[in-house]
Backbone as CSV, one residue per row, in Angstrom:
resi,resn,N_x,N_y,N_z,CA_x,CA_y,CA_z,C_x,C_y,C_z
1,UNK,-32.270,30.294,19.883,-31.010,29.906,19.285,-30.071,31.106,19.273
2,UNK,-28.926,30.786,19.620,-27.787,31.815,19.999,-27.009,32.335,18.343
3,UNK,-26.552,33.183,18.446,-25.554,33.371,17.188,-24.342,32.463,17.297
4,UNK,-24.321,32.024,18.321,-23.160,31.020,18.055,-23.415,29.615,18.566
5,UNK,-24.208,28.899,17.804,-24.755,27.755,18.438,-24.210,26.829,17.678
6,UNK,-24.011,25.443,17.998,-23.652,24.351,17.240,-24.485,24.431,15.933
7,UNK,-23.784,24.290,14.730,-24.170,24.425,13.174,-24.612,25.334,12.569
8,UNK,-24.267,26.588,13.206,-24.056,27.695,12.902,-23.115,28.071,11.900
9,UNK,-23.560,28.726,10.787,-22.559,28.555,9.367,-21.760,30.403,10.456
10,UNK,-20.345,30.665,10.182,-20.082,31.850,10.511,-18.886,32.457,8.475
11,UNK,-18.740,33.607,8.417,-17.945,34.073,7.657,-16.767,34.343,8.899
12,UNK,-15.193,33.762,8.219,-14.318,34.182,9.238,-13.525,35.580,8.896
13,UNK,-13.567,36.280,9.684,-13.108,37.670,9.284,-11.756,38.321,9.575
14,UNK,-11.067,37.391,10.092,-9.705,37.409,10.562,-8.474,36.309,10.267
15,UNK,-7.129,36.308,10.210,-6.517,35.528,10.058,-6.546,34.989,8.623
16,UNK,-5.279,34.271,8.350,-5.472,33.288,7.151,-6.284,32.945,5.868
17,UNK,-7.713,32.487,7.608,-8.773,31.964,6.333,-9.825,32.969,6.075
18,UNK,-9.386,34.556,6.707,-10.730,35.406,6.323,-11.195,35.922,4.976
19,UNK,-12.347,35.446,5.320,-13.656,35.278,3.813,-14.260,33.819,3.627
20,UNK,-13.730,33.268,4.097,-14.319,31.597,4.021,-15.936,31.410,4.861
21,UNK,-16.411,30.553,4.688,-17.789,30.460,5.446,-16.911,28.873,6.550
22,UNK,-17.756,28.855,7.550,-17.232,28.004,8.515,-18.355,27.344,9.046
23,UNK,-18.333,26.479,9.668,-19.556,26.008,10.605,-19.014,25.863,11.774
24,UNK,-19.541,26.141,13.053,-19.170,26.112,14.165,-19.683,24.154,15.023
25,UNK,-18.394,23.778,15.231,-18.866,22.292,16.104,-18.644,22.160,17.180
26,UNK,-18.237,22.814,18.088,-19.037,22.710,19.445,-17.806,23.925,20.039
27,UNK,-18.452,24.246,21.289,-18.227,25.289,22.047,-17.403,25.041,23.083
28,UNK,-16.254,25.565,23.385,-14.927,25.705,24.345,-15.229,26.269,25.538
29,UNK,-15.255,27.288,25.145,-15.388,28.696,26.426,-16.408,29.162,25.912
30,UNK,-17.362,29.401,27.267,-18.701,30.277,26.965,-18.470,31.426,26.198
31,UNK,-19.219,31.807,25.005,-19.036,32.725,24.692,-17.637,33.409,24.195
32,UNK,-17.018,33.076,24.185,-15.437,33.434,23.823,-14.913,32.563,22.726
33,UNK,-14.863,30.993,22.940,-14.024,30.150,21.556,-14.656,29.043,21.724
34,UNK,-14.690,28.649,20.055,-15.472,28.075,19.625,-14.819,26.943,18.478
35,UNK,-14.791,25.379,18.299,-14.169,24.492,17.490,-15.032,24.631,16.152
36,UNK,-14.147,25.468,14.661,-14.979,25.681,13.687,-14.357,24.525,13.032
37,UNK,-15.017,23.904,11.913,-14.643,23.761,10.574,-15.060,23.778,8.905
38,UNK,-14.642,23.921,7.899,-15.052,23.745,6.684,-14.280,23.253,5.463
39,UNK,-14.402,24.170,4.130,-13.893,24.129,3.128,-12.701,24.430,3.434
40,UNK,-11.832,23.364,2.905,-10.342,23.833,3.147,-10.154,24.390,4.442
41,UNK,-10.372,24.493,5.427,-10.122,24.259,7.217,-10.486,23.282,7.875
42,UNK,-8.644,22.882,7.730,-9.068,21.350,8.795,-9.811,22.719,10.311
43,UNK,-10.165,21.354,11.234,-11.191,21.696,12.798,-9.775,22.443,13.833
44,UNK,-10.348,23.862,13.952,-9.968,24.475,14.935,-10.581,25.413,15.523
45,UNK,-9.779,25.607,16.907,-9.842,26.802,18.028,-10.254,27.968,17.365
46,UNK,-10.979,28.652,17.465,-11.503,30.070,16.997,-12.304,31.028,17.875
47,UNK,-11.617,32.214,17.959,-11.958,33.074,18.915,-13.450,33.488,18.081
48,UNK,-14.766,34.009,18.863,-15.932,34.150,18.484,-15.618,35.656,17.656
49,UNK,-14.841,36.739,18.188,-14.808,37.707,17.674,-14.131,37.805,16.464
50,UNK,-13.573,36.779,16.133,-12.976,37.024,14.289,-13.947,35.451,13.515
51,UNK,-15.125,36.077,14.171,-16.201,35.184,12.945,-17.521,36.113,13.087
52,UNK,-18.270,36.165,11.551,-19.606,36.543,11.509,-20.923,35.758,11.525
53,UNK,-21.467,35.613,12.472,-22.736,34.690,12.276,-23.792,34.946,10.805
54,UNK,-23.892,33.816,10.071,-24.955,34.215,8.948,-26.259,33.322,9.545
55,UNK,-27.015,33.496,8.409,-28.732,33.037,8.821,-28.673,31.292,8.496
56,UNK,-27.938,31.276,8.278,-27.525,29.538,7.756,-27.119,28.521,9.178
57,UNK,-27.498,27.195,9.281,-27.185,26.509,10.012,-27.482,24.949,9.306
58,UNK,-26.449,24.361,10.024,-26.588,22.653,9.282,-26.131,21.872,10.716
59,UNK,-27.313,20.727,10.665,-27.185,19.902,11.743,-26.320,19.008,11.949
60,UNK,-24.976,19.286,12.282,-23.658,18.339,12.894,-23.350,18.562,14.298
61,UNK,-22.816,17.573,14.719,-22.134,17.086,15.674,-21.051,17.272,16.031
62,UNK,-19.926,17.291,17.075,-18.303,16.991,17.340,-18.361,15.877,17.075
63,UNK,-19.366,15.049,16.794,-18.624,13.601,15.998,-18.497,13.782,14.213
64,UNK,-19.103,14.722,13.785,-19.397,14.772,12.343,-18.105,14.625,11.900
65,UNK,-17.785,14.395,10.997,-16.450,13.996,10.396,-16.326,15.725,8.872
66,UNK,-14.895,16.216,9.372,-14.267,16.822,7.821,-14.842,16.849,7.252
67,UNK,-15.054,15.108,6.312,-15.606,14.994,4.617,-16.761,15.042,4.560
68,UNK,-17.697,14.801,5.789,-19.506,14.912,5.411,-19.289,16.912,5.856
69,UNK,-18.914,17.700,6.499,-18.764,18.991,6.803,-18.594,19.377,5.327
70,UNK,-17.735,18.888,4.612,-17.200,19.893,3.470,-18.787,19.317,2.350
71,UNK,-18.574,18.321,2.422,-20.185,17.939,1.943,-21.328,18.596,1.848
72,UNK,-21.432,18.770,2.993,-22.553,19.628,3.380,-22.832,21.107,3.635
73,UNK,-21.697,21.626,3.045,-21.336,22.930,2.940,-21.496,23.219,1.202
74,UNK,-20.958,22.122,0.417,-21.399,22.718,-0.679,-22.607,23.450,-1.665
């Protein structure tokens, strides 16, 4: 399993929302950007280098919906 694999919880360390925890839902560009979302972040584009991978992961989908994400983050 990669540090940046689908349901991969990340801390974002840049921009806006840095300090938030995120989950990563599926992968753009190898290795480069990645579709996050969570608490209070609607689903976006995110470059891999302004996120931290933690030891945490939760099993979603690009179909998972927002409200089960923020759910399941609590």
């Amino acid at each position: 399993m990669g540090a940046y694999d689908i349901g991969r919880i990340c801390l974002k360390t840049a921009g806006r929302h840095a300090g938030k925890k995120v989950v990563i839902v599926s992968e753009l560009e190898e290795n480069k950007f990645v579709t996050i979302d969570g608490k209070g972040i609607k689903r976006k584009r995110c470059n891999v280098a302004h996120l931290e991978p933690l030891n945490e992961t939760l099993n979603v989908t690009k179909s998972t919906s927002h409200d089960e994400i923020t759910k399941m983050m609590k």
